[in-house]
mmJSON file of the N, C-alpha and C atoms, coordinates in Angstrom:
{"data_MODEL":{"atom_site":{
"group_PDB":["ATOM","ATOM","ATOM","ATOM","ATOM","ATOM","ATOM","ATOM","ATOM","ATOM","ATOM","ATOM","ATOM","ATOM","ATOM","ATOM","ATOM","ATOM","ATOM","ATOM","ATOM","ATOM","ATOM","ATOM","ATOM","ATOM","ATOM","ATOM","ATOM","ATOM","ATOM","ATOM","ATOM","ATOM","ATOM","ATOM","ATOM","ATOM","ATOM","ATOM","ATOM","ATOM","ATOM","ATOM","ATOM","ATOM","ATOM","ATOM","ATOM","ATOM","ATOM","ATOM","ATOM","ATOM","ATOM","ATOM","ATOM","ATOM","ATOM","ATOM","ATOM","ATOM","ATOM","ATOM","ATOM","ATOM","ATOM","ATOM","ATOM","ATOM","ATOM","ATOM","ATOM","ATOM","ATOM","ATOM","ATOM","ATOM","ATOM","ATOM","ATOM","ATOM","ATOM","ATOM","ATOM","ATOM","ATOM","ATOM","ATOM","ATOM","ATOM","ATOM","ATOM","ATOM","ATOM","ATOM","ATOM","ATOM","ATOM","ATOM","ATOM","ATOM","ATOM","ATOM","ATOM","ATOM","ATOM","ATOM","ATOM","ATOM","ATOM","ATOM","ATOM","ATOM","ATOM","ATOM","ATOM","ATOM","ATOM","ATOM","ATOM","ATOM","ATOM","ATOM","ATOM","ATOM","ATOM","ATOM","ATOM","ATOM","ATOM","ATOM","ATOM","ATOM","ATOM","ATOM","ATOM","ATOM","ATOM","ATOM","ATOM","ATOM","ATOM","ATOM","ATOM","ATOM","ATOM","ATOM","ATOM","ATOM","ATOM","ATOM","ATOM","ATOM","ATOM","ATOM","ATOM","ATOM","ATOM","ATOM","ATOM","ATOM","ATOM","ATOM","ATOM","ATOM","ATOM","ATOM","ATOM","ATOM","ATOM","ATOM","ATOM","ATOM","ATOM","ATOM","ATOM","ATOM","ATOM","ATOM","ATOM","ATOM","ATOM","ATOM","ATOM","ATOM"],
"id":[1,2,3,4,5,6,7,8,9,10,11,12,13,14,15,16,17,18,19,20,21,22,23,24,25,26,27,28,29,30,31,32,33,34,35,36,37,38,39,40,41,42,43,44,45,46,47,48,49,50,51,52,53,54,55,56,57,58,59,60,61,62,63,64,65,66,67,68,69,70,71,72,73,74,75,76,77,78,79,80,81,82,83,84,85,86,87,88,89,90,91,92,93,94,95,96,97,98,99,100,101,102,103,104,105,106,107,108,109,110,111,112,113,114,115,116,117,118,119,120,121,122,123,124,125,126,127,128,129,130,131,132,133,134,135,136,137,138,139,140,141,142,143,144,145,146,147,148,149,150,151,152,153,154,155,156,157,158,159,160,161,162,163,164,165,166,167,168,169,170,171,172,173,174,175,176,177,178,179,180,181,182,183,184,185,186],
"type_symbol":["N","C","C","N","C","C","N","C","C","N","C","C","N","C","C","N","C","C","N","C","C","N","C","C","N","C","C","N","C","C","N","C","C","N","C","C","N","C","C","N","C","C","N","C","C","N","C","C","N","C","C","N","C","C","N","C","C","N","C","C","N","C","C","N","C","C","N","C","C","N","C","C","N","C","C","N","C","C","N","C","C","N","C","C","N","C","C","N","C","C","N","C","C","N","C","C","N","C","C","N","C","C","N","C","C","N","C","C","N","C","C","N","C","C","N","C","C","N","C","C","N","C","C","N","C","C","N","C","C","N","C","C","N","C","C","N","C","C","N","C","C","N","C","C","N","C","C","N","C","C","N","C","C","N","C","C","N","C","C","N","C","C","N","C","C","N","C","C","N","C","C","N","C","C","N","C","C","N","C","C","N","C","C","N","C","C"],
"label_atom_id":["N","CA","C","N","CA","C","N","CA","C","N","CA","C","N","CA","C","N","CA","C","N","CA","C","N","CA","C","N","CA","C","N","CA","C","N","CA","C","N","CA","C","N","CA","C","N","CA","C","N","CA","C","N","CA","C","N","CA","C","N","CA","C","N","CA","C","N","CA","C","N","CA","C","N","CA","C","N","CA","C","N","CA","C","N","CA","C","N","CA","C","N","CA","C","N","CA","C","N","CA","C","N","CA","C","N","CA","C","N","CA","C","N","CA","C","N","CA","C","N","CA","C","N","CA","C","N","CA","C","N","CA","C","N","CA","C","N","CA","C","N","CA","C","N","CA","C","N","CA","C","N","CA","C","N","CA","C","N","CA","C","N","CA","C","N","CA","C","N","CA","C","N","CA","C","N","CA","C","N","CA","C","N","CA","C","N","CA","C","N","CA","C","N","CA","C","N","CA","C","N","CA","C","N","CA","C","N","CA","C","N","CA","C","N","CA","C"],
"label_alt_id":[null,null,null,null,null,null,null,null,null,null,null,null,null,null,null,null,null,null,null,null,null,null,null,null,null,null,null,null,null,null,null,null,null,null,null,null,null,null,null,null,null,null,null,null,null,null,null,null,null,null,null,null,null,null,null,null,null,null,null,null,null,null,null,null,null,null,null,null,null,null,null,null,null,null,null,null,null,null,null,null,null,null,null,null,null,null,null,null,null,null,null,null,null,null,null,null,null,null,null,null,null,null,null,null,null,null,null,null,null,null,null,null,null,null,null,null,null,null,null,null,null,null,null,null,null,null,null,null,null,null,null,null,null,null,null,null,null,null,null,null,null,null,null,null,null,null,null,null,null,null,null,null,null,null,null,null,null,null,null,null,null,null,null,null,null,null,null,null,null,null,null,null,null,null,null,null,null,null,null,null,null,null,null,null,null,null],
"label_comp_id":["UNK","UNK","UNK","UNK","UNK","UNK","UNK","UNK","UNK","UNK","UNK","UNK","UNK","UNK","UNK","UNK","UNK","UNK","UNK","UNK","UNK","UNK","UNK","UNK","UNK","UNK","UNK","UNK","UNK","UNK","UNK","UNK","UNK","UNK","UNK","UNK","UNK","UNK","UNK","UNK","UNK","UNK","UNK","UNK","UNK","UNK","UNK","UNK","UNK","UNK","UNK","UNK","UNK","UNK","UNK","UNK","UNK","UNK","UNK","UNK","UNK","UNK","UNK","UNK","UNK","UNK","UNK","UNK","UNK","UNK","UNK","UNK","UNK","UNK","UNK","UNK","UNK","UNK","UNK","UNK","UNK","UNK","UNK","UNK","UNK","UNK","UNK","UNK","UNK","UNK","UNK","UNK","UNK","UNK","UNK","UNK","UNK","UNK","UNK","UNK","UNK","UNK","UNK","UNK","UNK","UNK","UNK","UNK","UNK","UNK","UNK","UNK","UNK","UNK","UNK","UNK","UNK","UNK","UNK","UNK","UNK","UNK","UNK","UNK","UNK","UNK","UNK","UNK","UNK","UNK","UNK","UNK","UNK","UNK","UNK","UNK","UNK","UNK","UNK","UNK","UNK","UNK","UNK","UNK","UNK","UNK","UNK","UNK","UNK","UNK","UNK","UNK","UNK","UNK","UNK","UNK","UNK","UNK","UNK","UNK","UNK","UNK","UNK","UNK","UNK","UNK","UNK","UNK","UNK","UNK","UNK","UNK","UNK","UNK","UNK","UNK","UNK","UNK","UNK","UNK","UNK","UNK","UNK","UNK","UNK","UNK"],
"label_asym_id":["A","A","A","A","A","A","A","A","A","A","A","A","A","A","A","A","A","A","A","A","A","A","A","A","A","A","A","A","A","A","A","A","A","A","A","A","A","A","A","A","A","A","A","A","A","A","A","A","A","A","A","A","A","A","A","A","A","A","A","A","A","A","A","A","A","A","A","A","A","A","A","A","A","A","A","A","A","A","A","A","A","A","A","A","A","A","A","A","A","A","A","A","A","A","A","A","A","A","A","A","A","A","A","A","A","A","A","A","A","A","A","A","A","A","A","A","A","A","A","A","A","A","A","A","A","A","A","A","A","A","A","A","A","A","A","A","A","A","A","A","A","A","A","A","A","A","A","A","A","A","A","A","A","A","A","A","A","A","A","A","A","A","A","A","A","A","A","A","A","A","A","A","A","A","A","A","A","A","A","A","A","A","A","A","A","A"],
"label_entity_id":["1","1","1","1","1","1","1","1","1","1","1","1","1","1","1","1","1","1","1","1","1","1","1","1","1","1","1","1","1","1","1","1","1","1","1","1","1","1","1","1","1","1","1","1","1","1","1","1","1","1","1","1","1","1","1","1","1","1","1","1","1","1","1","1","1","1","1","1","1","1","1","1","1","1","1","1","1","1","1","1","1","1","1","1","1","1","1","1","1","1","1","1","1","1","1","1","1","1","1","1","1","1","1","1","1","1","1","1","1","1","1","1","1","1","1","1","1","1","1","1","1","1","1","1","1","1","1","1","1","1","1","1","1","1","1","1","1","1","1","1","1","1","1","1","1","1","1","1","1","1","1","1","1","1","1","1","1","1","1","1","1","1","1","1","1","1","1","1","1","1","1","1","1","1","1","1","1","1","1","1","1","1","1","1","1","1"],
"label_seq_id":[1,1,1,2,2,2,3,3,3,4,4,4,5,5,5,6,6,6,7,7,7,8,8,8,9,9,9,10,10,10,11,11,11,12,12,12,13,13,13,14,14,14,15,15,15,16,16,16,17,17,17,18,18,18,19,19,19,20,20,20,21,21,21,22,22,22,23,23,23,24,24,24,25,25,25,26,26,26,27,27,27,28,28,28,29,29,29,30,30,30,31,31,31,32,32,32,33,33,33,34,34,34,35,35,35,36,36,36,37,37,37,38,38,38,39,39,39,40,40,40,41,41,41,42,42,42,43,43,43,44,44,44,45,45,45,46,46,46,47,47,47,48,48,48,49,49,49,50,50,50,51,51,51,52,52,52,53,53,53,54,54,54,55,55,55,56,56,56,57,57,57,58,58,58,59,59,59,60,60,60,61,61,61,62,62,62],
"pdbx_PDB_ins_code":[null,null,null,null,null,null,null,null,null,null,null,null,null,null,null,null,null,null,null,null,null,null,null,null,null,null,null,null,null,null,null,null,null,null,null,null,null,null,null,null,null,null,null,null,null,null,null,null,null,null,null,null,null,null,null,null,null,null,null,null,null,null,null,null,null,null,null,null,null,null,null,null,null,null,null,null,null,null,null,null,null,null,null,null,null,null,null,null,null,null,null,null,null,null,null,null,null,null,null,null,null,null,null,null,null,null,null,null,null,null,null,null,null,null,null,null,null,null,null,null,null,null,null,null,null,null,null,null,null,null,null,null,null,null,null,null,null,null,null,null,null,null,null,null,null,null,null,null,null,null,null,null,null,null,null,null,null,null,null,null,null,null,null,null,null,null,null,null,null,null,null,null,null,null,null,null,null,null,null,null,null,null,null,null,null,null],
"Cartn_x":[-29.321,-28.457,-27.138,-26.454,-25.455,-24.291,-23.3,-21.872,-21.42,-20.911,-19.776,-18.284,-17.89,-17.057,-16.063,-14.472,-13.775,-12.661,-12.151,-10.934,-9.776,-8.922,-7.274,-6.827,-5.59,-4.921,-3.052,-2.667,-1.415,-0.452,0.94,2.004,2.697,2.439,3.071,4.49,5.645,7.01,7.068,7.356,7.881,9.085,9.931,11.604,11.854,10.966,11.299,10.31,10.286,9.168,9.892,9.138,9.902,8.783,9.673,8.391,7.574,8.308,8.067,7.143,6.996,6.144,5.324,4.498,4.131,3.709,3.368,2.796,3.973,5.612,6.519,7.074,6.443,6.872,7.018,7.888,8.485,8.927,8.215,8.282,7.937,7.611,6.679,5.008,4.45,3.48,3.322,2.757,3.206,1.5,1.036,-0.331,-0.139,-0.674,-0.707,-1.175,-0.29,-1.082,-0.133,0.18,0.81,2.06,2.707,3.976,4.797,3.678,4.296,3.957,5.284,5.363,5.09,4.718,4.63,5.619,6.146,6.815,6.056,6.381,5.124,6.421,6.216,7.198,6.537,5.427,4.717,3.174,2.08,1.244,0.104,0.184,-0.817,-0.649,0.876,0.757,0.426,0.429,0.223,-1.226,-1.68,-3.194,-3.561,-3.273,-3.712,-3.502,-2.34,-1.925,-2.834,-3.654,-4.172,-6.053,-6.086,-7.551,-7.537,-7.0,-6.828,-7.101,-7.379,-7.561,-6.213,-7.221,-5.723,-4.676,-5.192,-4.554,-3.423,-3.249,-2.215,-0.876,-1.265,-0.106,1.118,0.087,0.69,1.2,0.642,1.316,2.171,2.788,3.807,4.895,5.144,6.186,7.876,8.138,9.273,10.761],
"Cartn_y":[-1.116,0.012,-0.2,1.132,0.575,0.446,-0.15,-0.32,1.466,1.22,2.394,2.642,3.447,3.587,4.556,4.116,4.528,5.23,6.171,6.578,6.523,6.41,6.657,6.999,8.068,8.662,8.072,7.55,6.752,8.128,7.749,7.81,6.895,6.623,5.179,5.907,5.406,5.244,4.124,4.251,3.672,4.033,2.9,2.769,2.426,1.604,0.333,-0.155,-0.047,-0.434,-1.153,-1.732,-2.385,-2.022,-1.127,-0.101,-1.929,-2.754,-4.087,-4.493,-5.0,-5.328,-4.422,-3.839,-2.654,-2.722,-4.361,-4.71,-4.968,-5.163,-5.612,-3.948,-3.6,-2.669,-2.222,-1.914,-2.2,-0.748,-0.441,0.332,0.084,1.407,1.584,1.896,1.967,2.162,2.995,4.129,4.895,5.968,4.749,5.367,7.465,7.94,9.479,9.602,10.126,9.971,9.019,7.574,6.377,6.512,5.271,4.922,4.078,3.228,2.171,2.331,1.715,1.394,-0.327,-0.373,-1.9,-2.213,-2.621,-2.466,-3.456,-3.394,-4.168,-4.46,-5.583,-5.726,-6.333,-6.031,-5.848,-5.494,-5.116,-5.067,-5.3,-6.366,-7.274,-6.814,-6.987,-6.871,-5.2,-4.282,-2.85,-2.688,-3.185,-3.536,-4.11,-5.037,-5.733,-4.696,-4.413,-3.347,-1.78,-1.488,-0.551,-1.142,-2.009,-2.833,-2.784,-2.92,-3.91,-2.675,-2.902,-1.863,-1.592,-0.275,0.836,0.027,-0.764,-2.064,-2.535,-2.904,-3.718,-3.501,-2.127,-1.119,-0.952,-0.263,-0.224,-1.415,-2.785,-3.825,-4.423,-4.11,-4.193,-3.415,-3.012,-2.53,-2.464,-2.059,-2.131,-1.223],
"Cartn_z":[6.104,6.38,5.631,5.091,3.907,5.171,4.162,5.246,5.836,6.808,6.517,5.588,5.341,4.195,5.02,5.511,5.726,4.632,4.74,3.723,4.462,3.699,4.196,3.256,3.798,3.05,2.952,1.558,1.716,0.819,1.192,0.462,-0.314,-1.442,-2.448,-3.064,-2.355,-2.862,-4.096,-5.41,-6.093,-6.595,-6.01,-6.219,-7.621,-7.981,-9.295,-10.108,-11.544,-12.189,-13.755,-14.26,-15.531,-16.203,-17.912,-18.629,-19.398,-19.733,-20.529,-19.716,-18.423,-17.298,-16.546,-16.545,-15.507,-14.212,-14.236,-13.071,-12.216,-12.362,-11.163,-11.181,-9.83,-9.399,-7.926,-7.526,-6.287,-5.543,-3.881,-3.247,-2.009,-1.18,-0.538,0.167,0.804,1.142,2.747,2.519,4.253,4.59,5.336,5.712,6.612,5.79,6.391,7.96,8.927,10.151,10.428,10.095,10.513,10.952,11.701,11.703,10.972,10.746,9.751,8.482,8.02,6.246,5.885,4.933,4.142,2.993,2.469,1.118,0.035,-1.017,-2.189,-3.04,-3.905,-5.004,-6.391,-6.269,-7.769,-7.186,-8.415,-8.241,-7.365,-7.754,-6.768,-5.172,-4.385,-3.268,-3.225,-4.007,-3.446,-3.695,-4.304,-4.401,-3.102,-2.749,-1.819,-0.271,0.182,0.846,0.723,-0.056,-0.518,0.014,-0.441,-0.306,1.081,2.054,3.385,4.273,5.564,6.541,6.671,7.838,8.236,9.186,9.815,10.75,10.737,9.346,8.676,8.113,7.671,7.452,8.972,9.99,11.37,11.756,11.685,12.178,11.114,10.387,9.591,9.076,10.6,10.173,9.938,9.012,8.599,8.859],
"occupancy":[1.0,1.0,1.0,1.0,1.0,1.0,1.0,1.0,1.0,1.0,1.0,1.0,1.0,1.0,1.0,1.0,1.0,1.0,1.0,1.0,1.0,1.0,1.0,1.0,1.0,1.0,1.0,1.0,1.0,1.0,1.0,1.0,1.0,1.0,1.0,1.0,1.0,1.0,1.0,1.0,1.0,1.0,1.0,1.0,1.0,1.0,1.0,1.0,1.0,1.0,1.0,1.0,1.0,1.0,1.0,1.0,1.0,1.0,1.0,1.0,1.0,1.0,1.0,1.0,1.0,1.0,1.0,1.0,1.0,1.0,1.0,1.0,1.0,1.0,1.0,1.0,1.0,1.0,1.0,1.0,1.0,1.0,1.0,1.0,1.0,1.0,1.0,1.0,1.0,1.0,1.0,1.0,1.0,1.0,1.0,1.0,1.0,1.0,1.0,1.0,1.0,1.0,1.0,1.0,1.0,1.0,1.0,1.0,1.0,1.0,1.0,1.0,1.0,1.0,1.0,1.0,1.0,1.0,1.0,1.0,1.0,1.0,1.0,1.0,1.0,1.0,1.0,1.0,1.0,1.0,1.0,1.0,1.0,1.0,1.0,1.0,1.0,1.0,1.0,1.0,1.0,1.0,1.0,1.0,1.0,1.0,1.0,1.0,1.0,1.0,1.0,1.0,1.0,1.0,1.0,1.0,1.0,1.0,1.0,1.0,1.0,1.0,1.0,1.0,1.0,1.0,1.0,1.0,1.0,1.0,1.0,1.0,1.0,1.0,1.0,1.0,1.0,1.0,1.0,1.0,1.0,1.0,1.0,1.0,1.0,1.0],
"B_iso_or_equiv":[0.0,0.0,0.0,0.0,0.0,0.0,0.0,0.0,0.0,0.0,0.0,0.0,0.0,0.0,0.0,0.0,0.0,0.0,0.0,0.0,0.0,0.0,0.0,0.0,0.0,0.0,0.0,0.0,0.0,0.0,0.0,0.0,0.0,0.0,0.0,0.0,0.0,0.0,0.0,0.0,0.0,0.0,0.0,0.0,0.0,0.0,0.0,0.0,0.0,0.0,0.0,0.0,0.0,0.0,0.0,0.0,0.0,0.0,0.0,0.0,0.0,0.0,0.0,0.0,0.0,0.0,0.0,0.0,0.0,0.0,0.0,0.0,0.0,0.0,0.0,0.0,0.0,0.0,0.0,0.0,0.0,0.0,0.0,0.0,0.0,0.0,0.0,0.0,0.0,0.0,0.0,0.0,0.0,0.0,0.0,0.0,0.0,0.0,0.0,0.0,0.0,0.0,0.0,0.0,0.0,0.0,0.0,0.0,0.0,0.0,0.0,0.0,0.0,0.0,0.0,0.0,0.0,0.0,0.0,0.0,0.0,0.0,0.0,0.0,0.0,0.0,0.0,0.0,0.0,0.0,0.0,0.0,0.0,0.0,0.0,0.0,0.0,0.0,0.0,0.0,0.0,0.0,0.0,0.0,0.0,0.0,0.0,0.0,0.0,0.0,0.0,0.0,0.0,0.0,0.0,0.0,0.0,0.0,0.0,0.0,0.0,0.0,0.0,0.0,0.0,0.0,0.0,0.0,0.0,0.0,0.0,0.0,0.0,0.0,0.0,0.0,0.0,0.0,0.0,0.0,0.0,0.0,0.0,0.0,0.0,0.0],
"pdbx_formal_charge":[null,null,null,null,null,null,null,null,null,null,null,null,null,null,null,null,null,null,null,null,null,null,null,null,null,null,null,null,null,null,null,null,null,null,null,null,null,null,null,null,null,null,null,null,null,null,null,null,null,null,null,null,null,null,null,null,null,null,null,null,null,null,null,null,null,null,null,null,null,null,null,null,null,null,null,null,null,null,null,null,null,null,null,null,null,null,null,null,null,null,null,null,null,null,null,null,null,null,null,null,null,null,null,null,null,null,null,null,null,null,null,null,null,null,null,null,null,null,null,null,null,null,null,null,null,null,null,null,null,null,null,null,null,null,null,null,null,null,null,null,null,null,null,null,null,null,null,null,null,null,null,null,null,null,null,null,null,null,null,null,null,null,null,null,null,null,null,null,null,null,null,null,null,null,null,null,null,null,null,null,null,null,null,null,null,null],
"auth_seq_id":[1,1,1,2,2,2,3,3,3,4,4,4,5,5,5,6,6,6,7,7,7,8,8,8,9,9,9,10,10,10,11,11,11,12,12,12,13,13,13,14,14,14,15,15,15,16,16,16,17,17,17,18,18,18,19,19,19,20,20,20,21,21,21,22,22,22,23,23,23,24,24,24,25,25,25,26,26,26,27,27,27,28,28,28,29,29,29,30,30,30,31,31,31,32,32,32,33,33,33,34,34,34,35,35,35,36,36,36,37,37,37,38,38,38,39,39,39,40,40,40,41,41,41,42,42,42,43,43,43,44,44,44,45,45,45,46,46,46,47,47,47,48,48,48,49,49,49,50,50,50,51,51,51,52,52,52,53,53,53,54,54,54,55,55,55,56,56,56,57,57,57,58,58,58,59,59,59,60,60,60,61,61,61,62,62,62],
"auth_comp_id":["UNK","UNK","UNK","UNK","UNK","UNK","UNK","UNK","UNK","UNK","UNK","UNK","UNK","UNK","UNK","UNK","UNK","UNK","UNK","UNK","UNK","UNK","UNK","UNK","UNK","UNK","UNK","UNK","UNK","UNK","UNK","UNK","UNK","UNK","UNK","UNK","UNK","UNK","UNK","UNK","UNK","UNK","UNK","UNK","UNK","UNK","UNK","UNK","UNK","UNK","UNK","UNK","UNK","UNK","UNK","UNK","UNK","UNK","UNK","UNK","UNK","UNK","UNK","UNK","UNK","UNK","UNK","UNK","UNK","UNK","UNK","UNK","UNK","UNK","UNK","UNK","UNK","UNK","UNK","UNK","UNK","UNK","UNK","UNK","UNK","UNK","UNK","UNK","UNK","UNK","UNK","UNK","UNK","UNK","UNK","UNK","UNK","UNK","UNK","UNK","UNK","UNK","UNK","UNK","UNK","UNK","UNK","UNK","UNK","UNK","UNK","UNK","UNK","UNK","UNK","UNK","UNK","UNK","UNK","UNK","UNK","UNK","UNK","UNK","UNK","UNK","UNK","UNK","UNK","UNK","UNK","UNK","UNK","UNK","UNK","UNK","UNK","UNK","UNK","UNK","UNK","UNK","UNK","UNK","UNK","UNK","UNK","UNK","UNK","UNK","UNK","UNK","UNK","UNK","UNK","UNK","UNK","UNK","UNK","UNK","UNK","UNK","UNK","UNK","UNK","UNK","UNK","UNK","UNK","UNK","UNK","UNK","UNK","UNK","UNK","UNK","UNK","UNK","UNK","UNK","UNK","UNK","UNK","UNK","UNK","UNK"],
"auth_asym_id":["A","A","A","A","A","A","A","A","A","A","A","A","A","A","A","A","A","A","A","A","A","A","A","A","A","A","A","A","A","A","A","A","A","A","A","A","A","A","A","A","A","A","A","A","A","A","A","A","A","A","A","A","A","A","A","A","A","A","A","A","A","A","A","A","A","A","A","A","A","A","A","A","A","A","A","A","A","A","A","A","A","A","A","A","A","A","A","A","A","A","A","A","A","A","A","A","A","A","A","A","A","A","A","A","A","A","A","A","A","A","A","A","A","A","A","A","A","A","A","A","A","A","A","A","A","A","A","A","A","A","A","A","A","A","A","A","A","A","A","A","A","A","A","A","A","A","A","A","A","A","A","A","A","A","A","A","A","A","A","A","A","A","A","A","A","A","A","A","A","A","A","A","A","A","A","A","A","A","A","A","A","A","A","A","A","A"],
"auth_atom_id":["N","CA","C","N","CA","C","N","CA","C","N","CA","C","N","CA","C","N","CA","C","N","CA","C","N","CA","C","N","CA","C","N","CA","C","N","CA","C","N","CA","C","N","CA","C","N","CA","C","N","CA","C","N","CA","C","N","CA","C","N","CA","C","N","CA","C","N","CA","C","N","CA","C","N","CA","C","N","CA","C","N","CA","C","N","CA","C","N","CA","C","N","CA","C","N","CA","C","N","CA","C","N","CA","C","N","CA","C","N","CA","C","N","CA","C","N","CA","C","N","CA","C","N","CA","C","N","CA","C","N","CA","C","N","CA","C","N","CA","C","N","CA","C","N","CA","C","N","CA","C","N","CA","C","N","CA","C","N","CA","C","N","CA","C","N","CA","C","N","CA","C","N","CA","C","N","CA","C","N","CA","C","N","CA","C","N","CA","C","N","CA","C","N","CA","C","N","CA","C","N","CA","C","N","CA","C","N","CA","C","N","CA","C","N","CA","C"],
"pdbx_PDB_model_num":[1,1,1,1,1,1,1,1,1,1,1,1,1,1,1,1,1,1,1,1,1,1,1,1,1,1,1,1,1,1,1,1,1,1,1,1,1,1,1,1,1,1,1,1,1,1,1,1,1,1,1,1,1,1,1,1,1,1,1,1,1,1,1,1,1,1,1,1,1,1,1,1,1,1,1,1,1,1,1,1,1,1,1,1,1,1,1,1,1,1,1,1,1,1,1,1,1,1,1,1,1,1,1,1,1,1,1,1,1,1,1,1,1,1,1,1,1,1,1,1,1,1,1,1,1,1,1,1,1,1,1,1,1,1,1,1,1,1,1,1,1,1,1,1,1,1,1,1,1,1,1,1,1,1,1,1,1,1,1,1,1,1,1,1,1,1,1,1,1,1,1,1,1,1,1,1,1,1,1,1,1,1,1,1,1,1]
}}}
């Protein structure tokens, strides 16, 4: 039986980006529906924040 496949719907604030670097870029993250925000300060963590359940967003908030 395949997995189930949840969606979520985000709002990605980007405050800050360097055109030389593209990957350090720095904002927010604000699950639709949610209360909580996450903030990211390059790539990787908004990736990661993006990958992760709806969970994590809510318990981090800022």
């Amino acid at each position: 039986m395949p997995a189930k496949v949840v969606l979520a719907n985000y709002v990605v604030r980007i405050y800050r980006f360097d055109r030389k670097n593209p990957r350090q870029i720095i904002g927010f993250v604000e699950e639709i529906g949610g209360k909580g925000k996450k903030a990211f300060t390059n790539y990787d963590e908004l990736w990661e924040i993006l990958s992760s359940s709806k969970s994590n967003i809510n318990r981090g908030k800022k």
